[in-house]
One Martini backbone bead per residue (centre of mass of N, CA, C, O) as a GRO file, in nm:
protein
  137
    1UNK     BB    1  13.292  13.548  12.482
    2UNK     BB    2  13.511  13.340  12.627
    3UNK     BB    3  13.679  13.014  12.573
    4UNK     BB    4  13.813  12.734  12.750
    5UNK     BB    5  14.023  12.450  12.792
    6UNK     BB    6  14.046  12.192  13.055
    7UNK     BB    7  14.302  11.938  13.157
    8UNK     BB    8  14.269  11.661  13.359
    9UNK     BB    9  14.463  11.408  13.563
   10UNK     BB   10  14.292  11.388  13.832
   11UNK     BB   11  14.052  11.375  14.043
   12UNK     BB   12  14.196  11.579  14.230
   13UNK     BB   13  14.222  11.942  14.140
   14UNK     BB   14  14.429  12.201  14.077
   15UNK     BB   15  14.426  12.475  13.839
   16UNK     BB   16  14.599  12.711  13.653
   17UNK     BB   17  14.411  12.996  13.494
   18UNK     BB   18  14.534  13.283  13.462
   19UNK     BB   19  14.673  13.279  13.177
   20UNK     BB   20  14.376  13.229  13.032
   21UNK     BB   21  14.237  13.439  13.137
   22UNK     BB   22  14.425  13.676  13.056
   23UNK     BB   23  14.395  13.613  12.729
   24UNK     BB   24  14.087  13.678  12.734
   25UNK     BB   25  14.110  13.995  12.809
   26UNK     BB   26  14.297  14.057  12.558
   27UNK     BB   27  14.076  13.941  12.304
   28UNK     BB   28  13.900  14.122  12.364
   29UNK     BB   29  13.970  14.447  12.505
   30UNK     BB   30  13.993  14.469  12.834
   31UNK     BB   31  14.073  14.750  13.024
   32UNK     BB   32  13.824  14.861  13.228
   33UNK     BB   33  13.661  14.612  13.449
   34UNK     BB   34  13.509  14.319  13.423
   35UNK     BB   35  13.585  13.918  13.534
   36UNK     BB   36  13.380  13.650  13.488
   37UNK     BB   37  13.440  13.331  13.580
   38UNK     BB   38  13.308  13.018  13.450
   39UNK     BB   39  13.164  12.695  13.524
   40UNK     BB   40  12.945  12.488  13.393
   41UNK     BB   41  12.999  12.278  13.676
   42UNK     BB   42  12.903  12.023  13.914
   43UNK     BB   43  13.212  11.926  13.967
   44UNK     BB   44  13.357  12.213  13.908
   45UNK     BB   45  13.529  12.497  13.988
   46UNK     BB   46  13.634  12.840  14.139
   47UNK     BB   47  13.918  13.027  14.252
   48UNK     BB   48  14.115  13.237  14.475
   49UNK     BB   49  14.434  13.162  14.543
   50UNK     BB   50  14.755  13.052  14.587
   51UNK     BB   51  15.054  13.026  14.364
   52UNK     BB   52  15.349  12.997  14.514
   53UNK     BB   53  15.277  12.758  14.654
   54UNK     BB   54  15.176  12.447  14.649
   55UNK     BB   55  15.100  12.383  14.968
   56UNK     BB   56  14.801  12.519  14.957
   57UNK     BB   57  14.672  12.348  14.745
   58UNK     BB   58  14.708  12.069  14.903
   59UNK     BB   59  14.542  12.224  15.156
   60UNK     BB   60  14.291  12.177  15.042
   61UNK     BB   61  14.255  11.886  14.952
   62UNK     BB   62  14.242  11.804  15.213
   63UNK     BB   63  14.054  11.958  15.378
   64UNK     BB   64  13.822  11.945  15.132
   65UNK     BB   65  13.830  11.580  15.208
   66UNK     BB   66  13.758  11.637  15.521
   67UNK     BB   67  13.460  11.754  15.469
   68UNK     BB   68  13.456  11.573  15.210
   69UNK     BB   69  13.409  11.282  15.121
   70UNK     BB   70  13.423  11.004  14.887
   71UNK     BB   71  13.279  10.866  15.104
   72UNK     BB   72  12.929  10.778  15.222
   73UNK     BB   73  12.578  10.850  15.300
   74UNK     BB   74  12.479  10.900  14.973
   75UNK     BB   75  12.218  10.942  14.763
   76UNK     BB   76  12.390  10.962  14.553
   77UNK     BB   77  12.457  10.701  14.279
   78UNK     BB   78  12.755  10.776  14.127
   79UNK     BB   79  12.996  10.882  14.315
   80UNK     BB   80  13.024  11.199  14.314
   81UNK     BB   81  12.888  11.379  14.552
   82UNK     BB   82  13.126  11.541  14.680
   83UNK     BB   83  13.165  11.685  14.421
   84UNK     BB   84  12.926  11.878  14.456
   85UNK     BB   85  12.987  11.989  14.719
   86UNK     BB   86  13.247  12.085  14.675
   87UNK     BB   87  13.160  12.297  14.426
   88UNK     BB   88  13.012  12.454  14.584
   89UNK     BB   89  13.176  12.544  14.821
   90UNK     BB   90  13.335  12.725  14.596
   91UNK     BB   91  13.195  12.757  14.335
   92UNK     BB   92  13.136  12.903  13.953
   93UNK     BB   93  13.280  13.218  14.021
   94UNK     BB   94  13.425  13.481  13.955
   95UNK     BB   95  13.548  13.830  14.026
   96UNK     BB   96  13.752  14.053  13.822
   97UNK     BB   97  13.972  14.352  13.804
   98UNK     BB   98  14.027  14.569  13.556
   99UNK     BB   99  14.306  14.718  13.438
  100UNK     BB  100  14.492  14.804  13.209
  101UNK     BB  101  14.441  14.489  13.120
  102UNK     BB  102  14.479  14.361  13.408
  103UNK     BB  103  14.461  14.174  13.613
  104UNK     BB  104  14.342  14.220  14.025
  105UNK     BB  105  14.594  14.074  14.169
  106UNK     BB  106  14.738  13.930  14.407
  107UNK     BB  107  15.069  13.850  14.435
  108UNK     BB  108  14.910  13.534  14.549
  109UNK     BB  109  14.760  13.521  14.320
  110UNK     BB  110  14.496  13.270  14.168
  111UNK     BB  111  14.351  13.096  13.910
  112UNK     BB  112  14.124  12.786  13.969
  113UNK     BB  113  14.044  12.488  13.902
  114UNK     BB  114  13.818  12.266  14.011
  115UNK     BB  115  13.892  11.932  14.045
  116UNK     BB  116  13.614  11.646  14.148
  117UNK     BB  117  13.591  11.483  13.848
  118UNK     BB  118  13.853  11.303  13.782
  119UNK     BB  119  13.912  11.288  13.454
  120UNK     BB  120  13.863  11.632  13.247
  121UNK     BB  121  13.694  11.814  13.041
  122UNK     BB  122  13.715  12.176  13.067
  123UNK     BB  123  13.488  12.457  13.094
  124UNK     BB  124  13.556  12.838  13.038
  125UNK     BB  125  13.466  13.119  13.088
  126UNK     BB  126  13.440  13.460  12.973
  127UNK     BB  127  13.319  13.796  13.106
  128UNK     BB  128  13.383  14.086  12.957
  129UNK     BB  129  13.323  14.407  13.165
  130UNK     BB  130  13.285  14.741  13.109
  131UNK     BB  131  13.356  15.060  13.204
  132UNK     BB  132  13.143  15.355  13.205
  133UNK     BB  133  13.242  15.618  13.335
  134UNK     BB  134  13.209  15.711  13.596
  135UNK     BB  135  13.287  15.655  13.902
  136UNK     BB  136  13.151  15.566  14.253
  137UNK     BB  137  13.230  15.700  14.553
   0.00000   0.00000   0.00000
């Protein structure tokens, strides 16, 4: 299993970490399997979604800021509620198909840690599992 840190730098965001997914699969040598990126924390995220426009990004934020707001009536009295559901709602891992070494995703696909209670160092794992044998079609 490969591992890497990511640091946020506002209280929420999201980091394209696509470019450290794909360098932890090449230092593994996985060429042909499945790659899982799980993130061990329980306010912040991975998502799998556009990383050409940027304003896609910015429309996550708003939009999962309008249904999970970040004052509420919260029985969790750390300050942070909002961030845990908000966590969940995204989940804590993707599974991603790599083929000849390269991470299957489409053409405006990124891999993001979502951070929802930063500033923040946070850890990604990945964990590269081959394909042996044929396929079952």
């Amino acid at each position: 299993m490969e591992r890497f840190t990511v640091r946020s730098t506002r209280r929420v965001e999201f980091l394209n970490i696509t470019a450290r997914v794909q360098n932890a699969v090449a230092q593994h040598g996985l060429q042909d399997g499945l790659c899982t990126v799980f993130i061990p924390h329980t306010t912040a995220a991975v998502t799998i979604n556009e990383n050409a426009d940027p304003d896609a990004v910015a429309d996550m934020i708003q939009i999962i800021g309008r249904l999970i707001p970040q004052r509420g009536d919260y029985c969790h009295t750390e300050g942070n509620s909002d961030a845990h559901m908000k966590a969940s709602l995204l989940g804590c891992a993707q599974t991603i198909v790599v083929e000849q070494g390269i991470l299957q995703l489409g053409t405006w696909q990124g891999i993001y840690l979502a951070e929802f209670d930063g500033p923040r160092t946070r850890t990604a794992w990945v964990k590269c599992l081959p394909t042996h044998g044929k396929e079952v079609r």
